[in-house]
N, C-alpha and C positions, 0 to 999 in steps of 0.2 A: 791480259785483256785481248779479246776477240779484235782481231785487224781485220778494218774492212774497206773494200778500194771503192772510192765513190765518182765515178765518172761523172764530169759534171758538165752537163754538154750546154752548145748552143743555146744563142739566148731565147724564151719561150715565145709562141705564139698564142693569139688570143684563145686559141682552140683549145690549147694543154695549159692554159694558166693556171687549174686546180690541182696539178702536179707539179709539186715544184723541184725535182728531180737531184733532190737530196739537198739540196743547197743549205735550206734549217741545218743540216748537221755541220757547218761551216760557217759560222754567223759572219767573220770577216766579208765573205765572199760578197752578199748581200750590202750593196751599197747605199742602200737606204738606209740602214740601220748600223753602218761602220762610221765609228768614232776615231779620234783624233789619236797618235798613240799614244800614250802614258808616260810622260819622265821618269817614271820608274824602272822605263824596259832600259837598264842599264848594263854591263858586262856584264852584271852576275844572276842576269834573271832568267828565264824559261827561252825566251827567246835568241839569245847569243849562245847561251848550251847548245840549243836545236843547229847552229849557225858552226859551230863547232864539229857538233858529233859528223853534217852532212857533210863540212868540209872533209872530213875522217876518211865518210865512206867512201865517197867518192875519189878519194886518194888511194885508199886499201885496199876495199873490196874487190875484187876478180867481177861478181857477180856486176858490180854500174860498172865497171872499167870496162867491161867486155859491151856492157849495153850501149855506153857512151860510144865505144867504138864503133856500134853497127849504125848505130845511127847518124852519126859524123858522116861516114862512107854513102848514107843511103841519101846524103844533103840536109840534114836535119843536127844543125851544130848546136849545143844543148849552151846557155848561157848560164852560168850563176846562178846572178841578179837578174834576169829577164826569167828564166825557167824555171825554179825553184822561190817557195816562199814558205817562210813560218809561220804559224798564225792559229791561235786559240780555235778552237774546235768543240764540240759536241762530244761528251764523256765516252761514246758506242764508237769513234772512229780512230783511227791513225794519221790517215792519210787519204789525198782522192786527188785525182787527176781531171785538171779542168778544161776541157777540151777548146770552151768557147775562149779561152786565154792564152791557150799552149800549156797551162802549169804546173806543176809537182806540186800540191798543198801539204806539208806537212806540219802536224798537231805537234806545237811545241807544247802543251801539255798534256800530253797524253804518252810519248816517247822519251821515256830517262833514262834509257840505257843502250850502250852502241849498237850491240845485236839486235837487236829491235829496232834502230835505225837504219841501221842495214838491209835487213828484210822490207822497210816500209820503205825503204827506197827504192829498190832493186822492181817493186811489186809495181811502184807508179813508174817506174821507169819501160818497164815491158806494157803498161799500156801508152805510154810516147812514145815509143818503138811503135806500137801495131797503128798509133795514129799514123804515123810517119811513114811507114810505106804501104798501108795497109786504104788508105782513104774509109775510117769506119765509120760508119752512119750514127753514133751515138746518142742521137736523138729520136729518129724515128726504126732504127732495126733493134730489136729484143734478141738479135741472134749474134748480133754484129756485137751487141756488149756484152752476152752469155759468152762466146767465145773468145773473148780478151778475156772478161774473170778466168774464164777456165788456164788458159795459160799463164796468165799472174801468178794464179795457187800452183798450178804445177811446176813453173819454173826458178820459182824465187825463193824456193826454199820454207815457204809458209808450212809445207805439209812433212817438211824432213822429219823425220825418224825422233830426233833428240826433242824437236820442239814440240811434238805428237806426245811422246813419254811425260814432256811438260805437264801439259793439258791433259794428263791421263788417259791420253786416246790411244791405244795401242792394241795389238794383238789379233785385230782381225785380218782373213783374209780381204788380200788386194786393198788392203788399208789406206795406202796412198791415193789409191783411185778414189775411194770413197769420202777420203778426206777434199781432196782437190774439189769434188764435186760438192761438196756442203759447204766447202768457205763460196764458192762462186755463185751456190742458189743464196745464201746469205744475203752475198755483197749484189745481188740484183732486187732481192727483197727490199734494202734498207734504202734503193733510190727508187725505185718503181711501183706506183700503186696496182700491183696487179697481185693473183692469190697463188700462196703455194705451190696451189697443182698446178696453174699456169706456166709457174717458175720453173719447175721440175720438168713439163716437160716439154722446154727451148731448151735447157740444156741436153737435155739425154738427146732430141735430135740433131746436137753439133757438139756431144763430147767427144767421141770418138775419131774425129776429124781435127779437133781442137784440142784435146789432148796428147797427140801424134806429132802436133805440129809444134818443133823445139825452136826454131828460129829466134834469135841467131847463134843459139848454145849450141845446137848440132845435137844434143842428148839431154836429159833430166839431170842437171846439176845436182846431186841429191846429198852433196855435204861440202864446203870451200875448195874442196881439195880437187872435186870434179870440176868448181867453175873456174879456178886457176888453169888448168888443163882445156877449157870448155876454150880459156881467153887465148892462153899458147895456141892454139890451132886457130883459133879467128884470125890470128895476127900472121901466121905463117902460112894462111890459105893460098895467097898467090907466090909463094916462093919459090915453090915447083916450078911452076909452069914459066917464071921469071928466068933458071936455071935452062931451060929447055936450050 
C-alpha cells in the first residue's frame, strides 16, 4: 500500500473551510463525527497490535531512536501517550502528523506488519522533528510542507532500494531521486486542493534544497545499517570536543 504522510495543520479559518486539509482521511480526528470506543478494542484487536508494533519501534529502530534523540536535545521531549495515537483511518493512508495536536496518527488498520511500522513511524517522526526546530507554517506555506514531504521520503527509508524492488519501481536512472519526489507530490496532492502542475512545481523549486538537507542523520540512511551508524555518531557528536 502506497504510504502517505498527511500533515494535519492548524485549526481552519472561515476562509479555507472548503479545504479540509486531509482530515476525511482520518475520521477519528474529526470530532464531530468521533464515537465512543468499542469494548471490543480489546488486547487482541487492531489497536493494541498497532500499541505494540510502535512500542517495538521505537525501542529497536536506529531510524526513531536517533530521531527521538534529536528532538529531545532540540527541547521537544516526544510522550507516548501525549505524542503518538492509533486510530482507524481512510483505506489510501498509513499515517499523518497533526500539527494542530503535536501528534503521530497512526492507522491501526492499515499497518500489520513491523517494517511498515517502522517506516511510518520514522516518516511522522521527521515531520515532528522539522515541526520542532523548524517553526513550519503548515497551513499557510505549500513550500514549508513540500519540503518536509521531500525529506520524509528521503530519509526514512520510503524510497530504499529493497522497498522500490517491492513495488516494482526499480531500474531507473537517479531513481531514488525520482522516487522521493513522487511519494512527496503524492502526499501534498492527497491533503491539498490544488492541481498537479501546481504540486510539481513547489516541489522542484525546493527539492534540491530539501533534498540536501539530512538533519539530523548527517547522510541518507539508505538501509538500517546506515541509520544505526547515522545514530552512533549522533550520539557521539559532542565527545570530541568533550575530550579536548
Amino acid at each position: 500500500m502506497l504510504t502517505l504522510t498527511v500533515p494535519l495543520e492548524a485549526t481552519m479559518d472561515k476562509s479555507k473551510q472548503e479545504e479540509d486539509y486531509g482530515y476525511h482521511l482520518f475520521p477519528t480526528r474529526n470530532k464531530e463525527k468521533q464515537t465512543k470506543t468499542s469494548l471490543s478494542e480489546s488486547l487482541f484487536t487492531f489497536n493494541h497490535k498497532c500499541q505494540v508494533m510502535l512500542r517495538f519501534a521505537k525501542e529497536t529502530s536506529p531510524y526513531a531512536q536517533l530521531l527521538l534523540s534529536a528532538m529531545k536535545s532540540s527541547g521537544c521531549n516526544v510522550l507516548n501517550d501525549r505524542h503518538f495515537t492509533c486510530e482507524e483511518c481512510d483505506g489510501t493512508v498509513s499515517g499523518g502528523f497533526d500539527a494542530a495536536s503535536s501528534q503521530i496518527v497512526l492507522c491501526q488498520n492499515n499497518i500489520h506488519q513491523q517494517a511498515h511500522m517502522n517506516r511510518v513511524v520514522t516518516h511522522e517522526l521527521i515531520h515532528a522533528f522539522d515541526h520542532c526546530r523548524a517553526h513550519v507554517d503548515w497551513f499557510n506555506n505549500f513550500r514549508h510542507l513540500a519540503c518536509s514531504e521531500i525529506r520524509a521520503a528521503n530519509l526514512s527509508g520510503d524510497c530504499a532500494f529493497g522497498n522500490e524492488v517491492a513495488r516494482f519501481n526499480f531500474g531507473l536512472k537517479e531513481h531514488h531521486q525520482a522516487c522521493v519526489r513522487g511519494r512527496a507530490l503524492r502526499s501534498i496532492l492527497a491533503v491539498r486542493n490544488i492541481s498537479p502542475k501546481e504540486a510539481e512545481k513547489i516541489v522542484d523549486e525546493v527539492f534540491d534544497t530539501c533534498f540536501n538537507d539530512h538533519a539530523p542523520f548527517g547522510r541518507i540512511p539508505h538501509s538500517k545499517r546506515d541509520a544505526h551508524f547515522a545514530y552512533r555518531d549522533y550520539e557521539n557528536r559532542n565527545r570530541y570536543y568533550a575530550n579536548l
